[in-house]
C-alpha positions in Angstrom: -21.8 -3.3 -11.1 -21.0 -0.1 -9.9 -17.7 1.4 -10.4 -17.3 2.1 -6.0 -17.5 -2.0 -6.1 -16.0 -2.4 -8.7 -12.9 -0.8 -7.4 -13.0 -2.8 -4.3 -12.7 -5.8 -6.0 -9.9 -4.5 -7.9 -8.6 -3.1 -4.6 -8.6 -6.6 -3.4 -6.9 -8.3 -6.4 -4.4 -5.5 -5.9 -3.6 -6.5 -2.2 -2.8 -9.9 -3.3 -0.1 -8.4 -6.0 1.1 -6.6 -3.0 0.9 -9.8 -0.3 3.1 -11.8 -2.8 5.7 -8.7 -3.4 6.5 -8.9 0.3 8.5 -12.6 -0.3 9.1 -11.9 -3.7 11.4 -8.7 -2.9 13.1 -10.3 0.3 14.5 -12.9 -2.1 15.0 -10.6 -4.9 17.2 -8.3 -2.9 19.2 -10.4 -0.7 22.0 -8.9 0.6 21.6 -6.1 -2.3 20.7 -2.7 -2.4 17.2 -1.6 -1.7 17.6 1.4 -3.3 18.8 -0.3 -6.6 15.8 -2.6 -6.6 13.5 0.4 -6.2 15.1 2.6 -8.8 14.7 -0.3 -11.0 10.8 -1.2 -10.0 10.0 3.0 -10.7 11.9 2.8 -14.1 9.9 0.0 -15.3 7.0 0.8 -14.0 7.3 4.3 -15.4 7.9 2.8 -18.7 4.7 0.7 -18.8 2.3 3.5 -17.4 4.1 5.9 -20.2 2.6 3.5 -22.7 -0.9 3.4 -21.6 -1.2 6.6 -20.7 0.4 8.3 -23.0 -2.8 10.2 -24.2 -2.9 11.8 -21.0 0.8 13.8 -21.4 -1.0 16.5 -23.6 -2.8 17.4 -19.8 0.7 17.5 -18.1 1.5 21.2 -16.8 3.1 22.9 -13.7 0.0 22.1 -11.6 0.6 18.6 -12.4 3.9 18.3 -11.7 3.7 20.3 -8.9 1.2 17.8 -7.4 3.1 14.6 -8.6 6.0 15.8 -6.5 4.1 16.1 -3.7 2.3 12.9 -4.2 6.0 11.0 -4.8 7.4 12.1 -1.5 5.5 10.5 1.1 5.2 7.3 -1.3 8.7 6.8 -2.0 9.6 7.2 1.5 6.9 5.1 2.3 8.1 1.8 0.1 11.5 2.6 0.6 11.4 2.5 4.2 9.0 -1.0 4.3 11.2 -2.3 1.8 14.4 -1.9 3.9 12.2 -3.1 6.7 11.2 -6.7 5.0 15.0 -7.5 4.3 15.8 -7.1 8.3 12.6 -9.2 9.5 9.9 -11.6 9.1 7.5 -11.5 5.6 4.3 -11.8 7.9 5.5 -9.6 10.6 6.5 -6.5 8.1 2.9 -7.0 6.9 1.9 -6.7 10.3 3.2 -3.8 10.9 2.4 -2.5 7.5 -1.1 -2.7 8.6 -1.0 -0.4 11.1 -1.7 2.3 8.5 -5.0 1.5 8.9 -5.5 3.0 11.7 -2.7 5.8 11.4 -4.8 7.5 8.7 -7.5 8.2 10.8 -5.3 9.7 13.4 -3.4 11.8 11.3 -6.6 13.7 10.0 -7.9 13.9 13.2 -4.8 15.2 14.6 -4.0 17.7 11.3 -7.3 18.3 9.7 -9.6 18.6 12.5 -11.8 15.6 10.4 -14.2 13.7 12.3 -14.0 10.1 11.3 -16.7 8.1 11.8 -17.3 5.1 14.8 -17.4 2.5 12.0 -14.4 3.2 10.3 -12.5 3.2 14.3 -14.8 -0.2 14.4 -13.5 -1.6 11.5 -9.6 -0.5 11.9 -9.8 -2.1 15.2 -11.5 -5.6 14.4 -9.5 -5.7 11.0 -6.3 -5.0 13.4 -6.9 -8.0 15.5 -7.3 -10.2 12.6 -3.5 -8.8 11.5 -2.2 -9.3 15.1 -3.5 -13.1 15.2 -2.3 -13.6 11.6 1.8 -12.1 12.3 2.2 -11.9 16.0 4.1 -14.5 17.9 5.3 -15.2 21.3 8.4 -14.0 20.1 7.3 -11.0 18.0 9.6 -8.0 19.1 10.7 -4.6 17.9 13.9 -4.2 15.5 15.6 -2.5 13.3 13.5 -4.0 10.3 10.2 -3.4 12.5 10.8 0.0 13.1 11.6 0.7 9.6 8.2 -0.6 8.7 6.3 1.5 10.6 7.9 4.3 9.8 7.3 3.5 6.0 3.3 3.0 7.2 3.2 6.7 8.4 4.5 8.1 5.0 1.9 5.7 3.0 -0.2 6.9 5.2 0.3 10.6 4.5 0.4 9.6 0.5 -3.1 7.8 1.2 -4.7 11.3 2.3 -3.0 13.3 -0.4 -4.5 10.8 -3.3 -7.6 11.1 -1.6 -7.6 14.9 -1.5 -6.6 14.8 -5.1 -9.1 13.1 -6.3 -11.8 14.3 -5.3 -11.1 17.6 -6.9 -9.6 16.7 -10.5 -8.7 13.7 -12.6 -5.6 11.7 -10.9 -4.7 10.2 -14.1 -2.3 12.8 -15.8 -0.5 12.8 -12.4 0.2 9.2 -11.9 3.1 8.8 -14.6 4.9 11.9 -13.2 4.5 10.9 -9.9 6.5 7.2 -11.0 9.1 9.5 -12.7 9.6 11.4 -9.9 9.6 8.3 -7.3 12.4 6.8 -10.2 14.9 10.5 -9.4 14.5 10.0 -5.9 15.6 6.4 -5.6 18.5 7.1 -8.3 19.7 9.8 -6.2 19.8 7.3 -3.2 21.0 4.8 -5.3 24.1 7.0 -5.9 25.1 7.5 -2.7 24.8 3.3 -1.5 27.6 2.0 -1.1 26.3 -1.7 -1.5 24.7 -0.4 -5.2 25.5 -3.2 -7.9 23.8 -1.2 -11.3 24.3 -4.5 -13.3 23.3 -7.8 -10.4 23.7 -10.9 -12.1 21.4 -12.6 -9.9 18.5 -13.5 -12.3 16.3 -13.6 -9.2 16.6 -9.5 -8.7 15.3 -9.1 -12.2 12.6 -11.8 -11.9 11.3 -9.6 -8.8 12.0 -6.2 -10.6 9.9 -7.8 -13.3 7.0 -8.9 -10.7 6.9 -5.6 -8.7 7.3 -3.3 -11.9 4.0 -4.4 -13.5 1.6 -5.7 -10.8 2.6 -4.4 -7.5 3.6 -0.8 -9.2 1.8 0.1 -12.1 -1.1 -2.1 -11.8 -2.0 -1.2 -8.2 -0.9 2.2 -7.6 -2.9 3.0 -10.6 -6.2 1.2 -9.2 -5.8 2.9 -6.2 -5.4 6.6 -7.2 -8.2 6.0 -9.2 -10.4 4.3 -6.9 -10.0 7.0 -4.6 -12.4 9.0 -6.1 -15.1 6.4 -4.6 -13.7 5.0 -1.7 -12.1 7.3 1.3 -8.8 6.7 2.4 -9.9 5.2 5.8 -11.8 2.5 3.8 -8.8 1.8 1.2 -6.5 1.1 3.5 -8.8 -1.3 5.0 -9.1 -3.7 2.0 -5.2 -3.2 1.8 -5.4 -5.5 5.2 -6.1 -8.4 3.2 -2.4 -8.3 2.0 -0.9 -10.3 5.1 -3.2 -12.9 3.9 -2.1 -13.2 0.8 2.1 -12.9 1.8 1.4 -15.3 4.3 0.4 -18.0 1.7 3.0 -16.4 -0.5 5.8 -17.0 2.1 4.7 -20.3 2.8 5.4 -21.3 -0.5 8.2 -18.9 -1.4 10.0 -18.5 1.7 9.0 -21.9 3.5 7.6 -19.7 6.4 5.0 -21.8 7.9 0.9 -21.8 7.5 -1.4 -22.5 10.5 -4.7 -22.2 11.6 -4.0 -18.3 12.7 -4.1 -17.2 9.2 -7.6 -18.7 9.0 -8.7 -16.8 11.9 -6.9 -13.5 11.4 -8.3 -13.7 7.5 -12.1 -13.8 9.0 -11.5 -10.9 11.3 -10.2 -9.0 8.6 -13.1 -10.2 6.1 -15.5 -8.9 9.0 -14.0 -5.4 9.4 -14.2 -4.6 5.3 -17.5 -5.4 5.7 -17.9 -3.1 8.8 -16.5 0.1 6.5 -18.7 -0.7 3.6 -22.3 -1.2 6.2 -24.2 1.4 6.2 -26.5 2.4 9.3 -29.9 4.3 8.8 -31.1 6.5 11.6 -34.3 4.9 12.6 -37.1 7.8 11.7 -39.5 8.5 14.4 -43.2 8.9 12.9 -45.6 11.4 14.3 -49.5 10.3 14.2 -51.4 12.8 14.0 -54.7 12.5 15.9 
């Protein structure tokens, strides 16, 4: 198999990690800090990544660092913005509106980088989009506090999409991906520090269950899949696999959140199915043939 579809279907099982984390965090932080629970999911996953990839620390130098910050920003804004997001609305609906990453990424470099993205990749933002709307929005679907929250977080995952990408491409992410976590696990202790609502020790045995959860799969695992797979698959692309997520916290909050599952999610899953397949097509230029008398 090669290692570009290889990733993909890592990419995938990643999503689902992700899809589950959306009802899996909105019970494990309750009334609670965000902030805390993010601190707590960094640390952790710091910890873990430390232990696998400790033979990389010998690469560590300023350049690294230097790029780990800049990679840690726009990510822990990112989750901390979609995270305080999913405690003020809907599991499906955040994802929702989590999608629309999708098709901020292409924007953004057209807008910043002068980079033409291809018709397919617009193609396939747009189909997969549909599929997300039919999935999450209702006849009731609104904008609030929690909403715009989310899609704030989308723009900076967005940016941190584009900066892993550019990364990539010119050195090997891997001696950068444990900094980066440290750095993400400053930032939300600092914030963490200045909540009012922070409880350092919760006794609720659900916040650690999720801490546990989020740490190892939706941090460590999938972060470190998807810095990685970058190096084969272009942001554009990445963040449409990522659209298989609502799927995924859809079932998830069926069964975790008793939010309900209908016939939409069907639907909105195909759609979504259709436009991954959209990004990976790829069209030949039909070659006209001279004969030659």
């Amino acid at each position: 198999m090669k290692s570009k579809n290889l990733f993909i279907l890592l990419l995938i099982l990643g999503t689902a990690f992700w899809g589950i984390s959306f009802p899996v965090t909105k019970t494990a932080i309750g009334s609670g800090s965000s902030y805390t629970f993010l601190f707590y999911r960094f640390f952790l996953a710091t910890i873990i990544l430390s232990i696998f990839l400790f033979k990389h620390f010998s690469k560590i130098d300023k350049s690294i660092l230097k790029n780990a910050l800049i990679l840690a920003v726009p990510l822990t804004f990112g989750i901390s913005m979609q995270t305080l997001g999913v405690k003020m609305t809907s599991a499906s609906q955040c994802a929702f509106i989590a999608g629309i990453c999708v098709v901020i990424i292409p924007i953004i470099k057209l807008v910043f980088f002068r980079h033409i993205v291809k018709l397919k990749i617009w193609l396939a933002a747009t189909v997969a989009l549909m599929g997300l709307m039919i999935i999450s929005v209702n006849k009731n679907f609104s904008i609030g506090l929690g909403d715009l929250y989310t899609f704030i977080g989308a723009i900076g995952f967005a940016v941190y999409l584009i900066k892993v990408e550019k990364y990539s491409l010119l050195k090997n992410i891997l001696p950068t991906i444990v900094p980066m976590f440290f750095f993400c696990t400053i930032i939300m202790f600092a914030f963490s520090v200045m909540d009012n609502d922070t409880v350092w020790i919760p006794q609720n045995e659900g916040f650690w269950l999720g801490i546990l959860y989020c740490s190892i799969f939706s941090t460590a695992y999938m972060y470190t899949i998807s810095n990685i797979s970058q190096r084969y698959i272009s942001a554009e692309k990445v963040a449409i696999i990522y659209l298989f997520e609502p799927i995924f916290a859809a079932v998830a909050a069926y069964f975790i959140l008793d939010e309900s599952l209908s016939i939409k999610l069907l639907l909105g899953g195909s759609l979504i199915f259709i436009g991954t397949l959209i990004s990976e097509l790829k069209f030949k230029k039909k070659r006209t043939l001279e004969l030659s008398e």
